[in-house]
C-alpha positions in Angstrom: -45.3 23.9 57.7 -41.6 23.0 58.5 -39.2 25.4 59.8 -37.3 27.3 57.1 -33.6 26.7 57.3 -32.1 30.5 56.9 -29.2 31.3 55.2 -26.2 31.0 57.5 -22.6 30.9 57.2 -20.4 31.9 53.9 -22.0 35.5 53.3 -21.3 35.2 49.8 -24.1 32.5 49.6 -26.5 33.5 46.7 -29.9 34.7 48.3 -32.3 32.1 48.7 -36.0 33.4 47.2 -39.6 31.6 47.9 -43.2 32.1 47.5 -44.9 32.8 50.8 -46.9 30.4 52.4 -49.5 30.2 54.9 -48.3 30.6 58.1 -45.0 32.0 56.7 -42.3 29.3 56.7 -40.1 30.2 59.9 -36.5 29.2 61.5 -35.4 29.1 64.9 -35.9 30.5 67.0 -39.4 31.8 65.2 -41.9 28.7 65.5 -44.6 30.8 63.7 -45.4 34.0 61.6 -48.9 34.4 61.0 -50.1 37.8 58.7 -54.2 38.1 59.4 -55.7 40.3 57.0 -59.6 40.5 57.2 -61.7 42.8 55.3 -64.4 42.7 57.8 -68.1 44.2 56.9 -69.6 47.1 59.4 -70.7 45.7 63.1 -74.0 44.5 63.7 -74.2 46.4 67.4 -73.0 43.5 69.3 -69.6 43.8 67.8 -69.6 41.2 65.4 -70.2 40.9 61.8 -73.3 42.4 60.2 -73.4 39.6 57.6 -75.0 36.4 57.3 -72.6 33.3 58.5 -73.8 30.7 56.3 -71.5 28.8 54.1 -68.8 28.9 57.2 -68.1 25.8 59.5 -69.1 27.7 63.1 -65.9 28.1 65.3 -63.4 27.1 62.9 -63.9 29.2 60.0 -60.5 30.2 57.9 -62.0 30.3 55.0 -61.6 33.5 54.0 -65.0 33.5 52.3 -65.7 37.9 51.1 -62.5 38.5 52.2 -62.5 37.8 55.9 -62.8 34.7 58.3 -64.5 34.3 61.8 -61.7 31.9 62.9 -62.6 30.3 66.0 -65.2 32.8 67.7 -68.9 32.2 67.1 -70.4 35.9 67.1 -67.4 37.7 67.4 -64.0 36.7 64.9 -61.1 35.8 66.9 -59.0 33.1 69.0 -61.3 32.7 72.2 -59.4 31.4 75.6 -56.5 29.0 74.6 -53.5 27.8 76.2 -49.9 28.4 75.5 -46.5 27.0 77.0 -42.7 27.9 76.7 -42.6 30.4 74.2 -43.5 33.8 73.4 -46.3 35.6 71.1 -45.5 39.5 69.6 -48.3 40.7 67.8 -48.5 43.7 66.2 -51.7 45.1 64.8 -52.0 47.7 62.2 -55.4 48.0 61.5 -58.2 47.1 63.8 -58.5 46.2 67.4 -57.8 43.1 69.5 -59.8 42.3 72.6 -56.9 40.3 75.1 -57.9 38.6 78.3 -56.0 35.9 80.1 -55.6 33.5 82.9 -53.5 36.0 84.7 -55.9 38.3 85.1 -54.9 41.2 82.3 -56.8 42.4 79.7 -56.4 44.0 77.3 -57.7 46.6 73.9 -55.3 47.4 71.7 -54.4 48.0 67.8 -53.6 50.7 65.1 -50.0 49.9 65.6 -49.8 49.1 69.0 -48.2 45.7 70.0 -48.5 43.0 73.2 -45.7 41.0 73.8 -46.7 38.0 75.6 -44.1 35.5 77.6 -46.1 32.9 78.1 -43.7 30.9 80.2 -45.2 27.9 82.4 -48.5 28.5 81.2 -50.8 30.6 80.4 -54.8 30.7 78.8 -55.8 34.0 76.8 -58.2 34.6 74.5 -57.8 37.3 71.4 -61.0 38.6 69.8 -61.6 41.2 67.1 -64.2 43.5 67.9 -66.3 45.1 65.6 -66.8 48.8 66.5 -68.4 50.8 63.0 -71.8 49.9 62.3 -71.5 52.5 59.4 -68.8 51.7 57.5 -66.1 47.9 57.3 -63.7 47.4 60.4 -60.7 46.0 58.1 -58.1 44.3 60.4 -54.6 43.5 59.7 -51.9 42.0 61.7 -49.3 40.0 62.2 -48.1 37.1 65.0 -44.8 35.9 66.0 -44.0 33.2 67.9 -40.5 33.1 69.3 -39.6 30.2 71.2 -38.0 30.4 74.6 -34.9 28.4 75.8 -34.8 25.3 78.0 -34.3 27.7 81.0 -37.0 29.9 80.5 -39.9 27.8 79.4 -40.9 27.8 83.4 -40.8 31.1 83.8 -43.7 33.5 85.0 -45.5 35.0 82.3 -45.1 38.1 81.7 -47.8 40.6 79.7 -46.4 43.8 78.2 -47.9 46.5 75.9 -45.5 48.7 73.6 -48.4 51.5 72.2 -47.7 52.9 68.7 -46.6 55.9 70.1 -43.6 55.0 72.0 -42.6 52.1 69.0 -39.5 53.5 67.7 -39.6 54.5 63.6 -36.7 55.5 61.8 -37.1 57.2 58.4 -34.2 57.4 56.2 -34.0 59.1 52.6 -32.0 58.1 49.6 -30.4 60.6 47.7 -33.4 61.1 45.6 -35.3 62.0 48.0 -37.6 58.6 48.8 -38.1 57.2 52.1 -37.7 54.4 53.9 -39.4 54.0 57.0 -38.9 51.1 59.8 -40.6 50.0 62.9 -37.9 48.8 65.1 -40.2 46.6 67.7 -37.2 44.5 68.7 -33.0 45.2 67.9 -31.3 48.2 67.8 -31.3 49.8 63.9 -28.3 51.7 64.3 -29.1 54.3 67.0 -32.1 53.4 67.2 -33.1 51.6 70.1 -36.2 49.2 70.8 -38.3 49.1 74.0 -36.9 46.4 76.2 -38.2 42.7 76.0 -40.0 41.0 78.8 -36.8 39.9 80.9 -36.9 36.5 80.3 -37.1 36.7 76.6 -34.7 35.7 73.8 -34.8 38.7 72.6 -33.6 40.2 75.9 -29.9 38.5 75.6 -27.9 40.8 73.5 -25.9 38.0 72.1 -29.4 36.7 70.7 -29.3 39.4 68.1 -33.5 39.5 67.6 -34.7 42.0 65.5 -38.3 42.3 64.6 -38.8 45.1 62.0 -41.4 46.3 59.7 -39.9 48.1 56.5 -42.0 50.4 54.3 -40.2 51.8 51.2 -41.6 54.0 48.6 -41.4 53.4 45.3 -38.0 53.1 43.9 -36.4 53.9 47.0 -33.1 52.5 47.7 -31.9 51.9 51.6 -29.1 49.6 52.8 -29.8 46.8 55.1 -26.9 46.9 57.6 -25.1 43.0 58.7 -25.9 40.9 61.7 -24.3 39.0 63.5 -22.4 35.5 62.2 -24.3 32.9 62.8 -27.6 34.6 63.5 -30.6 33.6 60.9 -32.5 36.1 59.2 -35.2 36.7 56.4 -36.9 39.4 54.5 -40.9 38.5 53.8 -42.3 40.8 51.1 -45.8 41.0 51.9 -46.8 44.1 49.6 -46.1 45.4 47.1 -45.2 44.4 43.4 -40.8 43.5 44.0 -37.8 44.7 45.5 -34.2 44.3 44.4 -32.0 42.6 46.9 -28.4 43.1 45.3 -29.9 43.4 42.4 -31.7 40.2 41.9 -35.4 40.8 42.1 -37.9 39.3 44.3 -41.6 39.7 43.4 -44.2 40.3 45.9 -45.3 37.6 48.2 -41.9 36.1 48.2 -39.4 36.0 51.1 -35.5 36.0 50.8 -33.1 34.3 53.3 -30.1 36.0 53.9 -26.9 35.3 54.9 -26.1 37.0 58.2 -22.5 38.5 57.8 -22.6 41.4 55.0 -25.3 44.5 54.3 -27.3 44.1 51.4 -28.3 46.8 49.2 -32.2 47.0 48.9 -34.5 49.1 46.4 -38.3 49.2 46.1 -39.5 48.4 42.6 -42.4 50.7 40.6 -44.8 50.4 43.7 -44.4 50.8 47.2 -43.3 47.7 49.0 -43.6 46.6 53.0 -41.6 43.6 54.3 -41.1 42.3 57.7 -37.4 41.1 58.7 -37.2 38.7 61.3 -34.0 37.7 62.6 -31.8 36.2 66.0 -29.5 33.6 66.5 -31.0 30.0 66.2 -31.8 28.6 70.2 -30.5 25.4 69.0 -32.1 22.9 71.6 -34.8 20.3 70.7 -38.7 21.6 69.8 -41.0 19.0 71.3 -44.3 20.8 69.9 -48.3 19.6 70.4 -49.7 22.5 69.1 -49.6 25.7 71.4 -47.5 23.8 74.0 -43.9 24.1 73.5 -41.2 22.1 75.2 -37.9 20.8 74.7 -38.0 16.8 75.5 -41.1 14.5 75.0 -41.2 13.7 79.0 -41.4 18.1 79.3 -44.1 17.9 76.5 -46.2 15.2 78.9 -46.1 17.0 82.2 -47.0 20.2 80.7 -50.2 18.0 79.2 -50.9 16.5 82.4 -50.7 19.9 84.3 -52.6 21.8 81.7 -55.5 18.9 82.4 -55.2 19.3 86.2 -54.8 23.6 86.3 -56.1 24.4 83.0 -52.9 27.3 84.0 -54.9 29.1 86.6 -58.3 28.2 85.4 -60.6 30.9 83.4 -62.2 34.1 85.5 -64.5 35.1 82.7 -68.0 34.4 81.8 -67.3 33.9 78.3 -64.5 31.9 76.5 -64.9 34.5 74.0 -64.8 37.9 76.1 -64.5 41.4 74.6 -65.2 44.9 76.3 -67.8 47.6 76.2 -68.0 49.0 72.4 -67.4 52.8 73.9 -63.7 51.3 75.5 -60.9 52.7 74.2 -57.3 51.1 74.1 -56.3 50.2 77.6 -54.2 47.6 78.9 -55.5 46.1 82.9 -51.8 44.2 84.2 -52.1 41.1 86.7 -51.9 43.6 89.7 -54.7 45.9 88.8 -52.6 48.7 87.4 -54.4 50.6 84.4 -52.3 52.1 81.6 -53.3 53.5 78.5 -51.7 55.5 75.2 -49.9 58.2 75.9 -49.4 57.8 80.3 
């Protein structure tokens, strides 16, 4: 799917509306927005489904077939190990759990609104499997994954693994004068007083002048809540994911639409008859050449080689598990194990 060229310049452009597609149509510097939603049947004990498989192709299954898709994994739905190069993924999970190992040496459980941030940097293999815990009832997932792309000077950098748990993402709830509310997730750019957790240092999203944002909006129905400005020359869009429309200066956008917006002014927002959740990415384009071969991001075609030839030779640090598609004990709660060892979990 081609980058989406946001809105920029005269803020007095019209909006520009669209159906979603599949990824979500992006613009630097977002390469990729990915929503998962997978109505997954109970577990079968060994943390996959308790379903037959026929009728999907075995480790690339997207189908979708009963409302839910085994992607790459074999037993167990997921991404097994996979490489990455010069960018960055944020993913936040809603609903569900994600099972993270990497070349690096973390791992990682996490979900139920917690989110990783991932620099991947010069290189780095992970692997992101969906564990199926309940054997008595479905283990619906949900979540989405960002790409962001790094700059030229960052797309050798370590990698960097951080874990923001749900408890410490910031949420601001704001109420019209009618009483409805309007609640954000604020996983990246300040929303008025309200401050993110820092970026891994070497992000985009870490330079101030980058104006990133990366918020998740849920308004009740009819709500009404003003969308404050950016900053000129920054990109940004508003993907309606739920929900039946919203108004956007009055012109209506139905669900599964995104509008493009024009950095410089507010806009005035207001839910329709049903609730309505969007996601609002936004940041000043990079603006440097995106030489991409799949997950390996560079900025020049003789980059895009040596990274190739180096993944052949390394394979980034090689692979310490048994498995390419590893996942931890069923009675493991959410935990994240950094490169050096350290444990942390919710709430330390």
């Amino acid at each position: 799917m081609p980058p989406l060229e946001a809105a920029r310049g005269d803020p007095s452009v019209a909006l520009a509306v669209a159906p979603l597609s599949s990824p979500w149509q992006t613009f630097d510097p977002f390469l990729v927005c990915v929503h998962h939603q997978d109505a997954y049947p109970p577990a079968n004990g060994r943390l996959g489904p308790a379903a037959p498989l026929s009728g999907r192709d075995p480790g690339n299954d997207f189908s979708g077939k009963d409302g839910w898709s085994m992607y790459h994994g074999r037993a167990i739905p997921g991404f097994p190990a996979h490489p990455h190069y010069g960018f960055e993924t944020v993913t936040l999970v809603r609903r569900g759990l994600v099972d993270h190992s990497d070349s690096l040496g973390a791992t990682a459980r996490y979900g139920q609104g917690d989110v990783q941030w991932l620099t991947t940097g010069r290189g780095v293999q992970h692997a992101e499997m969906f564990p199926l815990l309940r054997a008595d009832a479905p283990n619906p997932l949900e979540l989405f994954q960002i790409w962001l792309n790094l700059p030229r000077s960052s797309k050798r950098a370590a990698p960097h693994f951080a874990m923001f748990w749900a408890d410490r993402v910031p949420r601001r709830v704001d109420t019209d004068p009618a009483g409805r509310a309007t609640e954000v997730l604020v996983v990246a750019g300040a929303l008025g007083e309200t401050r993110p957790l820092a970026p891994p240092p070497e992000s985009w999203a870490a330079r101030p002048e980058a104006d990133v944002a990366i918020w998740a909006i849920r308004m009740a129905a009819g709500a009404r809540w003003f969308l404050p400005p950016a900053r000129p020359g920054s990109a940004r869009a508003l993907y309606l994911f739920r929900g039946p429309a919203v108004r956007v200066d009055g012109r209506e956008v139905p669900g599964a639409h995104l509008v493009r917006l024009a950095p410089s002014v507010g806009r005035a927002l207001e839910a329709g008859a049903g609730e309505v959740e969007m996601l609002l990415l936004q940041g000043r384009p990079i603006d440097e050449p995106v030489v991409q071969h799949g997950p390996f991001v560079a900025s020049s075609p003789e980059e895009l080689r040596g990274v190739l030839d180096r993944y052949r030779s390394t394979r980034f640090g090689g692979w310490r598990f048994e498995s390419d598609e590893p996942v931890h004990p069923a009675e493991e709660g959410r935990f994240a194990r950094h490169p050096d060892g350290r444990i942390e979990r919710p709430g330390d």
